[in-house]
C-alpha positions in Angstrom: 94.7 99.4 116.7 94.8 100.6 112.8 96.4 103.1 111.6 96.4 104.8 108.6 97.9 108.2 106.7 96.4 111.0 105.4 98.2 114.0 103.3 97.0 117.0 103.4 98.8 119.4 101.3 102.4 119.5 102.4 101.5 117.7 105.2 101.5 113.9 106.7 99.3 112.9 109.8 98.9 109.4 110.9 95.5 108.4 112.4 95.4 105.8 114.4 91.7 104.0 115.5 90.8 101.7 118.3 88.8 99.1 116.4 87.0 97.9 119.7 85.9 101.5 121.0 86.0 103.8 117.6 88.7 106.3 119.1 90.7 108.1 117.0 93.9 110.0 117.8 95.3 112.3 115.0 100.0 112.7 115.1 100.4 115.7 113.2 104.0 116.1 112.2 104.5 119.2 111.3 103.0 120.9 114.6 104.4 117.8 116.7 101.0 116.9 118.3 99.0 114.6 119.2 95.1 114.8 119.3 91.9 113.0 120.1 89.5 112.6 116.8 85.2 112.4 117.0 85.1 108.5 117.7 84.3 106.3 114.5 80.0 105.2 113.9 80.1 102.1 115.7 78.1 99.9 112.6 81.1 101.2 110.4 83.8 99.1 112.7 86.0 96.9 110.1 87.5 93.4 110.4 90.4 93.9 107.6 90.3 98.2 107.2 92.3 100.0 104.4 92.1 103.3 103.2 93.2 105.8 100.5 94.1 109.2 101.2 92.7 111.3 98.5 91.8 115.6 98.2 92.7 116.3 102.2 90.1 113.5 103.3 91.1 110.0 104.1 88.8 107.3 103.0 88.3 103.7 105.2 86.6 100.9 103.8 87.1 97.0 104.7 88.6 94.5 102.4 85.8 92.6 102.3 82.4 94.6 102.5 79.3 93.7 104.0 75.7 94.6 104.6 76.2 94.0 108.5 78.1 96.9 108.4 78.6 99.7 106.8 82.0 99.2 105.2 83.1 102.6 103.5 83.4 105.9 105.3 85.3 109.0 105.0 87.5 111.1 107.7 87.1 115.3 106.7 88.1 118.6 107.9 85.0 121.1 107.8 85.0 124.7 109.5 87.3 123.9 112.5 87.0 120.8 113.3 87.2 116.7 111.7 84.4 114.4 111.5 84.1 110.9 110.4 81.0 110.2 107.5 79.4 107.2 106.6 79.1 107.1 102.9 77.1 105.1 100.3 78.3 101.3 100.5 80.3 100.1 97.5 78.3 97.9 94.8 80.6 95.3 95.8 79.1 93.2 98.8 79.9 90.3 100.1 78.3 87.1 97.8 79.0 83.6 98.3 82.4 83.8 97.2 84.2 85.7 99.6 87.3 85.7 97.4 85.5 87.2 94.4 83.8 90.3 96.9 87.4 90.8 98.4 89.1 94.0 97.3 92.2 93.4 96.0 93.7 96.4 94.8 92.1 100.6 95.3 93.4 104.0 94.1 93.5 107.5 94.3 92.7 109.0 90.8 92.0 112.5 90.1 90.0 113.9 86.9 88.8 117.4 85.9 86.3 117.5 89.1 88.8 116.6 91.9 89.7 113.3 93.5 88.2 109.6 92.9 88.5 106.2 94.6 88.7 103.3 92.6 88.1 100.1 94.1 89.0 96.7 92.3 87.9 92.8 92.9 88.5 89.8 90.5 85.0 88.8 90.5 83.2 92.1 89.8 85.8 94.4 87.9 86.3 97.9 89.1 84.4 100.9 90.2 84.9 104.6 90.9 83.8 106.3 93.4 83.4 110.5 92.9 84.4 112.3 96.4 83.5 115.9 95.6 81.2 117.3 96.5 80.9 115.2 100.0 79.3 112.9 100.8 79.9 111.4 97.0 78.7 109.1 95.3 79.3 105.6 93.3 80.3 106.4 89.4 79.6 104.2 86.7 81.7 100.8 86.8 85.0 101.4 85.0 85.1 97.8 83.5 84.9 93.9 84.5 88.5 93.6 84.3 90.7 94.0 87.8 92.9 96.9 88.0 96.8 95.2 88.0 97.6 95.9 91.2 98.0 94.1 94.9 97.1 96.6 97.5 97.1 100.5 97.3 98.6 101.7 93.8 100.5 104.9 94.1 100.1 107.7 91.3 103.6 109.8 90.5 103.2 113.0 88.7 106.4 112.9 87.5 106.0 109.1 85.6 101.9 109.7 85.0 102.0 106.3 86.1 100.9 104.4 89.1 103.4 102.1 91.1 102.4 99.1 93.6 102.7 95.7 93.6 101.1 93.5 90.8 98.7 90.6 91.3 100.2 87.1 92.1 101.3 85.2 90.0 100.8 81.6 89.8 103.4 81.0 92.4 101.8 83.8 94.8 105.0 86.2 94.0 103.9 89.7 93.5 106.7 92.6 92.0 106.8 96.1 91.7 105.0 97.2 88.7 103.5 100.6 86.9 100.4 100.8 85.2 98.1 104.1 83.4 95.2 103.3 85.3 93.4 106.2 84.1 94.0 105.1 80.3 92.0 102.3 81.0 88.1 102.4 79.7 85.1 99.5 79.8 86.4 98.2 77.3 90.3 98.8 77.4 91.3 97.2 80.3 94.6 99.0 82.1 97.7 97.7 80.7 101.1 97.3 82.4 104.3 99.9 81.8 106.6 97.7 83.8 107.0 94.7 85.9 110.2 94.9 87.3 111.2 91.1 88.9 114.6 92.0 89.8 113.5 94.1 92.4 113.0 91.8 94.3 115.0 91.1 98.1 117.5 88.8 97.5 116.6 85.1 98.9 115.7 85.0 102.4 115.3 82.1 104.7 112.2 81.2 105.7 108.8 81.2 104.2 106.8 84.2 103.2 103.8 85.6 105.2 101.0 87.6 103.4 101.5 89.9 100.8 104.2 92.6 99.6 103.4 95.9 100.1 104.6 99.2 98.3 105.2 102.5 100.1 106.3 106.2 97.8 109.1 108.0 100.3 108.6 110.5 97.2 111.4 111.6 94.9 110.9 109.0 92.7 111.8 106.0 95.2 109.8 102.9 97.7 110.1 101.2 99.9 108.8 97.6 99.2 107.9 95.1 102.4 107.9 91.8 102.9 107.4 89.3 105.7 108.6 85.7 106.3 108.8 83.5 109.0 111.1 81.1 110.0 110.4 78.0 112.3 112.6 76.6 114.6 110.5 73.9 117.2 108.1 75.5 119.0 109.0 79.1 118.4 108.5 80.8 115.2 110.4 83.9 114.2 108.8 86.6 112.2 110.6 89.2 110.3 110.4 92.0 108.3 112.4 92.3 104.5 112.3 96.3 103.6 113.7 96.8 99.6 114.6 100.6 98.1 114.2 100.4 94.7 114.5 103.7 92.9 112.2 104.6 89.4 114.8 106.3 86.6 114.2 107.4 83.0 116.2 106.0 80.4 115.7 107.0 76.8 111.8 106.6 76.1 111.6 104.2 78.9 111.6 103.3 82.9 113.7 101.3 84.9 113.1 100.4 88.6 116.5 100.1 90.3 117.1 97.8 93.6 119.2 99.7 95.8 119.5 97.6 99.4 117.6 95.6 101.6 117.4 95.3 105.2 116.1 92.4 107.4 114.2 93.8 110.6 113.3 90.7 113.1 110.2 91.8 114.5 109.3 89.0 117.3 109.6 85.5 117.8 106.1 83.7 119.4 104.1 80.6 119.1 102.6 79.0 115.6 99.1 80.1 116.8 100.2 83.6 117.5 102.4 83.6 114.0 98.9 82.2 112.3 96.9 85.2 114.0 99.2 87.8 113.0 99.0 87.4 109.5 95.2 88.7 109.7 96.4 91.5 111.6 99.5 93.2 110.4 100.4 96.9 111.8 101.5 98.9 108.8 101.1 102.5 107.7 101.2 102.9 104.3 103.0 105.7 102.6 
């Protein structure tokens, strides 16, 4: 299963997909319910989905795209009812490199005309794609350079900034981080507002597993997660690291405040399963 969220207006829904079948179920939380969805295009199935939720429609594309498939497709409310859309495929196929085609970081940004998706890899920049009026279509590429982010980059009004995690470092550490993606121009490529490292969970035992990600709970504060795993003989326990840090204004600048962590043990299986289940983590990202 995958799951994903989608705001619309004041509200949060959670769809969740069966990535064998293409059944969808809808949780609507603010009319407590739970619904069946038209079931996803079969050719539009993904191996590694994310999505960004952007101008009431939630948009599903796979980490790394191919032409076996078609990788980038959009869930919509129209009359009555929701549909799922294939859409145009990204530039960004899969080459040779796999690592260079891989999506790395993607973002909601909105301009005069409504909502956009920006997509980022570190072999062929960054590109926008305009969703109104449906279906859309690919903008011109915003610039060769990566956007600075790990994963899905959150823009606060409040800050006109965007929050995530950054791109690893040399040692693979990623920290929270803002950045003015929208400042950014072919030739300018977005610059950081702050990379806080001392928001990071204090040291935990145990190796990490995959990479960080950022979730807005709104008000000006995330939730940062991390996963590590800890062998012991045959059994390996996995666990779950959850951070609050919360974004104040000082003077002219930010400051990204750790407030606590919490350690969550989530299951403890074999090396093969602990291997497997870094390809397919369960997350909804807020």
């Amino acid at each position: 299963m995958d799951f994903f969220l989608l705001k619309k207006e004041n509200n949060h829904m959670v769809v969740a997909t069966d990535s064998g079948t293409g059944r969808t179920l809808l949780c609507d939380f603010n009319r407590r319910s739970v619904r069946a969805l038209p079931i996803r295009h079969r050719q539009s199935f993904k191996s590694d989905p994310v999505s960004v939720s952007a101008g009431n429609r939630l948009y599903v594309f796979d980490r790394v795209p191919t032409r076996d498939f078609k990788p980038f497709e959009v869930l919509t409310k129209q009359c009555a009812d929701w549909s799922w859309h294939v859409l145009e495929e990204p530039p960004i196929v899969l080459s040779h490199d796999a690592t260079a085609s891989s999506i790395h970081s993607y973002a909601a940004v909105y301009d005069a005309k409504g909502p956009n998706v920006w997509v980022s890899t570190s072999g062929h920049g960054t590109y926008s794609y305009t969703a109104t009026p449906l279906p859309g279509k690919w903008a011109s590429k915003r610039g060769d350079r990566a956007l600075p982010f790990s994963g899905l980059a959150k823009y606060v009004h409040e800050y006109r900034l965007w929050f995530g995690m950054s791109r690893p470092d040399d040692a693979g550490d990623s920290f929270f981080c803002a950045s003015d993606i929208a400042a950014a121009s072919a030739r300018t490529p977005p610059m950081l507002h702050g990379l806080w490292k001392d928001t990071a969970a204090p040291p935990m035992d145990g190796e990490p597993m995959g990479p960080s990600h950022c979730m807005y709970l709104g008000l000006s504060r995330f939730c940062i997660a991390r996963f590590h795993q800890v062998v012991t003989g045959p059994r390996v326990e996995i666990f779950a690291v959850l951070t609050g840090v919360e974004v104040e204004r000082r003077g002219e600048g930010l400051v990204a405040v750790r407030r606590r962590s919490e350690r969550y043990s989530l299951e403890s299986v074999s090396p093969k399963a602990a291997r497997a289940s870094l390809f397919s983590p369960t997350l909804v990202i807020l």
